[in-house]
N, C-alpha and C positions, 0 to 999 in steps of 0.2 A: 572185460575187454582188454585186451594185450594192448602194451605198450609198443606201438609201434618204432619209437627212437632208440629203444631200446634192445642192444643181442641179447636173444636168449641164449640160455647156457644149452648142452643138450640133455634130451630127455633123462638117457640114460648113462650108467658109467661107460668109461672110455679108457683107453689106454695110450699109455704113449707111443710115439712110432720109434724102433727099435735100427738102427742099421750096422749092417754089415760091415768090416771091414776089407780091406784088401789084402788077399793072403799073397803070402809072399812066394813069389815066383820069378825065373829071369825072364825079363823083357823079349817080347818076340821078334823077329828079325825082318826090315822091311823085304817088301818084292823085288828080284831082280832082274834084268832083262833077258829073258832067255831068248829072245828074236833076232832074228840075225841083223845086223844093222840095217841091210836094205830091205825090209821088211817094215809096213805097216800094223797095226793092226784091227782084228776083223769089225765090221763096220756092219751094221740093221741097218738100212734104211725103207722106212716106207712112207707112203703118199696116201694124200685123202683120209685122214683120222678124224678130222673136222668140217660136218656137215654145212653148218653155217658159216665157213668163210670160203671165201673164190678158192681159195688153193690150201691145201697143208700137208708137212711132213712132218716126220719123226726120226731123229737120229739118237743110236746110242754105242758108245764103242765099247770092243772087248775089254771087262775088267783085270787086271794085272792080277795072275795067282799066287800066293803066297808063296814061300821057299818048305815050309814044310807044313805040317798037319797040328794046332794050334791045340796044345793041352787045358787051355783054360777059357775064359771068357772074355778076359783082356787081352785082344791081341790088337796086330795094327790096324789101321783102320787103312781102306784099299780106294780109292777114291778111284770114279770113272767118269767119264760126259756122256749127259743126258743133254739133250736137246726136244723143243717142238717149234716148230713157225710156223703161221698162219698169213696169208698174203688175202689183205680186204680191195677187193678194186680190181681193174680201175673204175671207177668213177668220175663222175663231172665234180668242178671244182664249185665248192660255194662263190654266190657272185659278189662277195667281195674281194675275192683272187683277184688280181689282175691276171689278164690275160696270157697263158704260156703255149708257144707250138708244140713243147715235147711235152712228156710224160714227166711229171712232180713225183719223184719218187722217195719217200719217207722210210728210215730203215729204224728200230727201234729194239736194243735187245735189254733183258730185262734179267737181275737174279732173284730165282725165288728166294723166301729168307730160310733155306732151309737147304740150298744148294752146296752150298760151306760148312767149314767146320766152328767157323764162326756165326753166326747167324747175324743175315744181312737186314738191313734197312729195306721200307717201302720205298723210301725216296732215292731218286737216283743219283749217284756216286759218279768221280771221275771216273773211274775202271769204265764203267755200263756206258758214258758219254764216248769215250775211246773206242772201244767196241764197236758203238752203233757209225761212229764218223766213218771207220775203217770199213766195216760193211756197209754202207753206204757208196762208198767210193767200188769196192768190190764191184756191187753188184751194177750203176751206173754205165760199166763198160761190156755189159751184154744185152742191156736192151736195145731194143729198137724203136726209142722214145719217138721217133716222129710222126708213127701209126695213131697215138693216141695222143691228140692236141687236149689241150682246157679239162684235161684230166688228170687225178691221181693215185697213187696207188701206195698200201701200206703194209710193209713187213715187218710184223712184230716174232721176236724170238724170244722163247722161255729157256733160262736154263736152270732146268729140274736139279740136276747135278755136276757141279763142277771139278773140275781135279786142280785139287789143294797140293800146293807148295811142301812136299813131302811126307805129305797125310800129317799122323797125328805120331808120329816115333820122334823120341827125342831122348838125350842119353845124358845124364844128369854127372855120371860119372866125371873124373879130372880126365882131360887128353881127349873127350869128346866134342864132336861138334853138334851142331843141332841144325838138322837138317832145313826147317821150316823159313830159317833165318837166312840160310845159304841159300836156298832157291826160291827167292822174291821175285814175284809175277810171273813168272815162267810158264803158269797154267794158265793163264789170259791168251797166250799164242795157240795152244791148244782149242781154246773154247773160239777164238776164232776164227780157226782153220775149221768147224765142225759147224758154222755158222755162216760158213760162206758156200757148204756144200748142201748146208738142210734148207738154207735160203732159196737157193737154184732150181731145188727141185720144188721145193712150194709152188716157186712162180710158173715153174714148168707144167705143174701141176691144175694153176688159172686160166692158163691158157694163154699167157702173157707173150707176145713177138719178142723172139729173142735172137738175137746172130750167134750162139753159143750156150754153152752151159760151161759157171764157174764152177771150178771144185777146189777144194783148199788145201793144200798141203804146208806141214812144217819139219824142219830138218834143225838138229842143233850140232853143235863142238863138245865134246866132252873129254874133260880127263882125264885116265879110269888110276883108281888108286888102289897097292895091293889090299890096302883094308878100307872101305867106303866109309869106316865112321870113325875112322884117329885121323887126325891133321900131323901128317907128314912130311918130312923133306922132299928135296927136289929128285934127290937118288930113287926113291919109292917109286917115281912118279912115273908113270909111260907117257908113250907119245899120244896128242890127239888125235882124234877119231871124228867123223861124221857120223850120225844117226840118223834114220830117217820116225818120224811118229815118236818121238821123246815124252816117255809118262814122267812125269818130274818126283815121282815115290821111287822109279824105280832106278836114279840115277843120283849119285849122293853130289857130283860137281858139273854140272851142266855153266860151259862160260859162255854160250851163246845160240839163238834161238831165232831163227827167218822163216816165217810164215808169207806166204807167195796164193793171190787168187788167181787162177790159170785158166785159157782159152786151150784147149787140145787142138780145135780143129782150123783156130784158125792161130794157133801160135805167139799166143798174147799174153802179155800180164799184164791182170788191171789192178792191183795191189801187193804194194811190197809192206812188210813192217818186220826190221829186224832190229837188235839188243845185243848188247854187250863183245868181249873181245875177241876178234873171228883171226887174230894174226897168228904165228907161231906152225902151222898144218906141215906135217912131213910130206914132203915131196912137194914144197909150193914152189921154190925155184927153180925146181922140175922141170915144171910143165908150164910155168907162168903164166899162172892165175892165181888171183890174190884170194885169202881166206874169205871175202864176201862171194866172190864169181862161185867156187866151188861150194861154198855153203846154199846160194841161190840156185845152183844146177840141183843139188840134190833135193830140197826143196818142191823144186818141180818135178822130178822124181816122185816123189810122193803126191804130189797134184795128180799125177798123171793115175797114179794106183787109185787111189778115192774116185776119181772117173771111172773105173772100168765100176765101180758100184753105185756110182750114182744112176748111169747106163744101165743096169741091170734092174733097177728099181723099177725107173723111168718104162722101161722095156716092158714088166710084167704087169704095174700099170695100165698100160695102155690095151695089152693082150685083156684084161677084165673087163675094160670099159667096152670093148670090142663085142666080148661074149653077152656081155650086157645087154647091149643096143642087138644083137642076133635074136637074142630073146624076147625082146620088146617086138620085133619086125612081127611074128607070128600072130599075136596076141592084139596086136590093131589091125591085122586083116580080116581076125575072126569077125571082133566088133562092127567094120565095115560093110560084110556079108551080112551080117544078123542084124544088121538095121534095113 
């Protein structure tokens, strides 16, 4: 009888495990913007992935392409947003609720631990509590909470894949900066704006009363420097710039970042959250508007671009649920007659 407290050895001989080193090669060069500033970029969106909640979408944006064709296997790492929401409800409140006439509306986003390039916690983090407050507020200013009294309703969001603070390139050399370090949080605005538009269509999706659809836009300030990875003087340096849709790999000084939840139709903002220094814009005593008004205009700019695709989703949608229901009409008539 075996010892069960006891490891066995294995049966057979074994070897040890051997690795690899890393040959030497120069480091790969991150991605760079080739989109024209006022430019998004391109956006999946679809609806109804999940059978078992009221409502669900799926978002994923286009990944940044590399600068050239990658001779080896270490290259940079290209990070995108992935998104899913599932909206449960509405429902009736348990009866320990006290009593509410509108709609209890709970917003909940979540990171997998596998969404980063660090790998995250089960438990939830300040970031994840930020996120959900702000979408929360988002999405608050498109319902039609007074439709559904003593009920509530819940949206939870995954995010699959997040876009990391300048991926994984970092330059060890003297005179380098390290990009990961410079651009802290900056992909949280991101993952927000993509959270406020896969939200919308979820609920749009449940069937939820709503005076609008949010969509999320974000616009940053950036520096552009003749070499994105030496820290240079002031001579080097050109003027700012606005962006619309800033992937933070692809921008080695991004100084500021406004994420804006926007009503198109009825001309609203139900959420602002913007970061860092928005002074300094050529042409602001121009036209006098200070670096936040133009930074927010552009912003919604890009709201407004993410709409024509949530619209679109939304649209083709509803064209299937349509053909659907056409096809169902046929097939309970037969039954009808044949009974």
């Amino acid at each position: 009888m075996a010892d069960r407290r006891r490891i066995n050895p294995p049966s057979g001989p074994t070897t040890a495990p051997v690795f690899l080193t890393c040959p030497s090669h120069p480091p790969s060069e991150p991605p760079q913007r080739t989109r024209p500033p006022h430019s998004i970029r391109k956006i999946f969106l679809k609806t109804g992935l999940t059978p078992s909640a009221s409502g669900s979408a799926y978002l994923e944006l286009e990944s940044p392409s590399p600068n050239q064709t990658p001779t080896t296997n270490f290259t940079h790492a290209h990070s995108t947003l992935k998104l899913t929401c599932t909206v449960h409800g509405p429902r009736p409140l348990p009866r320990s609720v006290p009593f509410s006439p509108h709609l209890l509306l709970t917003a909940n986003v979540k990171f997998a631990p596998f969404a980063s390039k660090h790998r995250r916690g089960y438990v939830r983090d300040t970031s994840e509590r930020d996120l959900s407050m702000h979408l929360e507020t988002a999405l608050r200013g498109c319902l039609i909470s007074e439709r559904w009294p003593k009920s509530g309703v819940d949206v939870v969001i995954t995010v699959l894949e997040g876009e990391d603070d300048g991926g994984a390139f970092t330059m060890e050399e003297e005179g380098a900066i390290d990009m990961a370090a410079g651009l802290s949080g900056w992909g949280m605005m991101s993952v927000l704006s993509g959270c406020m538009t896969v939200a919308s269509a979820a609920i749009a999706d449940a069937g939820i009363d709503c005076c609008d659809l949010v969509s999320g836009g974000v616009a940053a300030i950036l520096r552009q420097r003749n070499s994105p990875f030496l820290q240079t003087d002031d001579a080097e340096v050109s003027e700012k710039e606005i962006v619309l849709d800033p992937c933070p790999s692809e921008h080695a000084d991004i100084l500021a970042v406004c994420v804006v939840g926007y009503l198109r139709s009825r001309d609203e903002i139900t959420e602002i959250w913007s970061r860092g220094d928005m002074g300094g814009l050529s042409g602001e005593e121009d036209s006098g508007q200070s670096g936040f008004e133009a930074l927010l205009e552009r912003a919604v700019d890009a709201a407004v671009s993410s709409r024509l695709v949530l619209d679109a989703a939304l649209r083709e949608a509803m064209e299937y649920k349509l053909q659907r229901m056409a096809l169902a009409v046929p097939s309970q008539e037969k039954e009808k007659g044949s009974s």
